[in-house]
C-alpha positions in Angstrom: 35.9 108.9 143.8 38.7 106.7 143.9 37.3 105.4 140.6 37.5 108.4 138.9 41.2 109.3 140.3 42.6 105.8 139.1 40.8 106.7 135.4 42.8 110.1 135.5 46.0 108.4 136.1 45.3 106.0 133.6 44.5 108.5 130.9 47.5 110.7 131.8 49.7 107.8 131.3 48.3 106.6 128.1 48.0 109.6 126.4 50.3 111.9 127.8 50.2 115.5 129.5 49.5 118.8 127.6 51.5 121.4 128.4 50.4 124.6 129.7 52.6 126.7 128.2 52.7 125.3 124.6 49.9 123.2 124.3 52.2 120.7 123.3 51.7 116.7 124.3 54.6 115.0 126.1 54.6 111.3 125.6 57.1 108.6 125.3 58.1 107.3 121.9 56.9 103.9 121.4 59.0 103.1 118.5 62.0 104.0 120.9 63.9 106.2 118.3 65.4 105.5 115.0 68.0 106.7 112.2 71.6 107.1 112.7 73.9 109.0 115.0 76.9 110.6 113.8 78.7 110.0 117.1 78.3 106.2 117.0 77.7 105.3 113.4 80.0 105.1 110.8 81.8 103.0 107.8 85.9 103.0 108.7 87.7 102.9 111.9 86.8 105.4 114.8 89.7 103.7 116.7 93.1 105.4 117.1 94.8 102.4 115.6 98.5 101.7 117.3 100.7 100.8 114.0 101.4 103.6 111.4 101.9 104.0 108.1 103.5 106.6 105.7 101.7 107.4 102.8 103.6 108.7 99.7 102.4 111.8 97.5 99.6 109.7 95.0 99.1 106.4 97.0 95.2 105.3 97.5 95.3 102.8 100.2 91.9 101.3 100.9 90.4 98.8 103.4 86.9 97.0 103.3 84.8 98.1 106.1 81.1 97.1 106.7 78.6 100.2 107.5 76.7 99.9 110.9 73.6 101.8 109.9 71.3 102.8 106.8 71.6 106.3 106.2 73.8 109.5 104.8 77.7 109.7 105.3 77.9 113.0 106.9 81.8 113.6 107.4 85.4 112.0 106.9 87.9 111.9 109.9 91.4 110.9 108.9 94.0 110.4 112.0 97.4 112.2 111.1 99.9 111.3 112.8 102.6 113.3 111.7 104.0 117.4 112.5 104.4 117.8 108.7 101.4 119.4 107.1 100.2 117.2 104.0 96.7 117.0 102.8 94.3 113.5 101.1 90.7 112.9 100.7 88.6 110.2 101.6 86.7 108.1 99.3 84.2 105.6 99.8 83.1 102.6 97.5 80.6 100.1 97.2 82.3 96.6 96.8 80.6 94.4 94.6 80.8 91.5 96.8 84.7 90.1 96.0 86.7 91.9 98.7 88.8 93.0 95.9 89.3 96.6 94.0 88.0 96.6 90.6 86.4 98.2 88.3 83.0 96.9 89.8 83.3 99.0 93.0 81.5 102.6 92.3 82.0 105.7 94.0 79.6 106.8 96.7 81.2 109.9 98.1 84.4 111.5 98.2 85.1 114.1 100.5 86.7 117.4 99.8 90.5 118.0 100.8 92.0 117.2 104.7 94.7 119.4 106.0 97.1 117.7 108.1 98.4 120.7 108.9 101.7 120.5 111.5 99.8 119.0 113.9 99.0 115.4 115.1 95.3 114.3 115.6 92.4 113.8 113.9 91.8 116.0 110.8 88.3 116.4 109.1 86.4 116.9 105.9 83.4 119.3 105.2 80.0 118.1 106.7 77.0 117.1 104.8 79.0 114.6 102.7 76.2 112.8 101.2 75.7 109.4 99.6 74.1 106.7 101.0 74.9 103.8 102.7 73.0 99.8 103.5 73.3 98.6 106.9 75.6 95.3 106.8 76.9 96.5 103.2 81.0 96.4 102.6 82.7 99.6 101.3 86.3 100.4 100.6 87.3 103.5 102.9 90.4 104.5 100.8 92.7 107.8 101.5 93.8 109.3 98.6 97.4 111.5 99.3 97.9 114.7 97.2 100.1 114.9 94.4 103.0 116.3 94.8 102.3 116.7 98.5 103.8 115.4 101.4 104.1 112.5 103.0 100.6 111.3 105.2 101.3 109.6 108.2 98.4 107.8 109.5 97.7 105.3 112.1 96.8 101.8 111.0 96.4 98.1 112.3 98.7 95.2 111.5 95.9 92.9 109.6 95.5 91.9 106.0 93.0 93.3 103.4 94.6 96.6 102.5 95.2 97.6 99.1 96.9 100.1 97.3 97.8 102.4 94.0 100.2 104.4 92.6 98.0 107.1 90.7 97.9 111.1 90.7 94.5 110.9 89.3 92.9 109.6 92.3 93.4 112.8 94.3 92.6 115.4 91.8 89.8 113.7 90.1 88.5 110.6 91.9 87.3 108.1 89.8 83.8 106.4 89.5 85.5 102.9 90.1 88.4 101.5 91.6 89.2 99.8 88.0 93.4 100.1 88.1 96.0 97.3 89.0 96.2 96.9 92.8 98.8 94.9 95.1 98.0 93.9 98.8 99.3 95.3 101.9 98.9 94.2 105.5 98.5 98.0 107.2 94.7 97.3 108.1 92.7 99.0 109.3 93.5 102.7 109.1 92.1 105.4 111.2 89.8 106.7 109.2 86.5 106.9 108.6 83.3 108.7 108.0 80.0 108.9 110.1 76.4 108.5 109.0 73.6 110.7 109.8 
């Protein structure tokens, strides 16, 4: 007997338990899990950076950031730190591997407009982004402030590696590439980013 009641709780390990009501089987995942979450993954800055930096109507400021998962960009978050309402987008771009903008870097998403609105905080996009992202890759996470708008305030780091342009395209129509001439600004990184699903 005790045979047979050791063989039971053998089996019901192994193979799981069927439930009465569904008929479904209950077992644990052996592969432990997989994809990406949107509360933990992301390409950008999550952090609430303690710096901050003012973003004129038609400045693109972008910053190289590595993505921590394979899988689809989901939704930008942009930190405003400011009580004036002003609106950007956030692009991402796939760098080709020099850590500099050029014309090389293409276009993988760019979200629809962020409202600053009058409050400070952090502001976000539309879901279901789309585009996809390499695990380990390096894209530029670059805000884009509306023409004619007002200023953004964000929140940034103190570090090297960001760039920036003067052009009213970007917003309106954002290009393909980050072709354009650039100059170098130590505001890096800026809180911003956007999640992968």
């Amino acid at each position: 007997m005790k045979k047979y009641i050791t063989l039971f709780i053998l089996l019901f390990f192994c193979f799981g338990f069927s439930s009465p009501q569904t008929g479904i089987i209950a077992r644990k995942n052996a592969s432990g899990g997989g994809g990406c979450d949107t509360a933990t993954n992301e390409v950008g800055d999550r952090s609430e950076e303690s710096g901050t930096v003012s973003l004129n109507a038609d400045i693109v400021l972008c910053y190289l950031s590595s993505a921590d998962c394979t899988g689809t960009l989901y939704q930008a978050y942009l930190y405003h730190n400011n009580a004036t309402a002003s609106n950007a987008k956030v692009g991402i771009y796939a760098d080709d591997g020099n850590s500099t903008p050029d014309e090389n870097d293409t276009s993988v998403v760019v979200s629809d407009s962020i409202t600053g609105g009058t409050s400070t905080g952090w502001k976000t996009s539309s879901a279901s982004l789309g585009g996809s992202v390499t695990n380990g890759s390096n894209y530029w996470i670059c805000t884009m402030v509306e023409s004619g708008g007002n200023t953004f305030v964000a929140k940034s780091g103190d570090g090297a590696g960001a760039y920036y342009i003067l052009s009213s395209g970007f917003y309106a129509s954002p290009p393909a590439n980050l072709g354009g001439s650039w100059d170098s600004l130590s505001e890096s990184p800026i809180s911003v980013y956007v999640n992968i699903e």
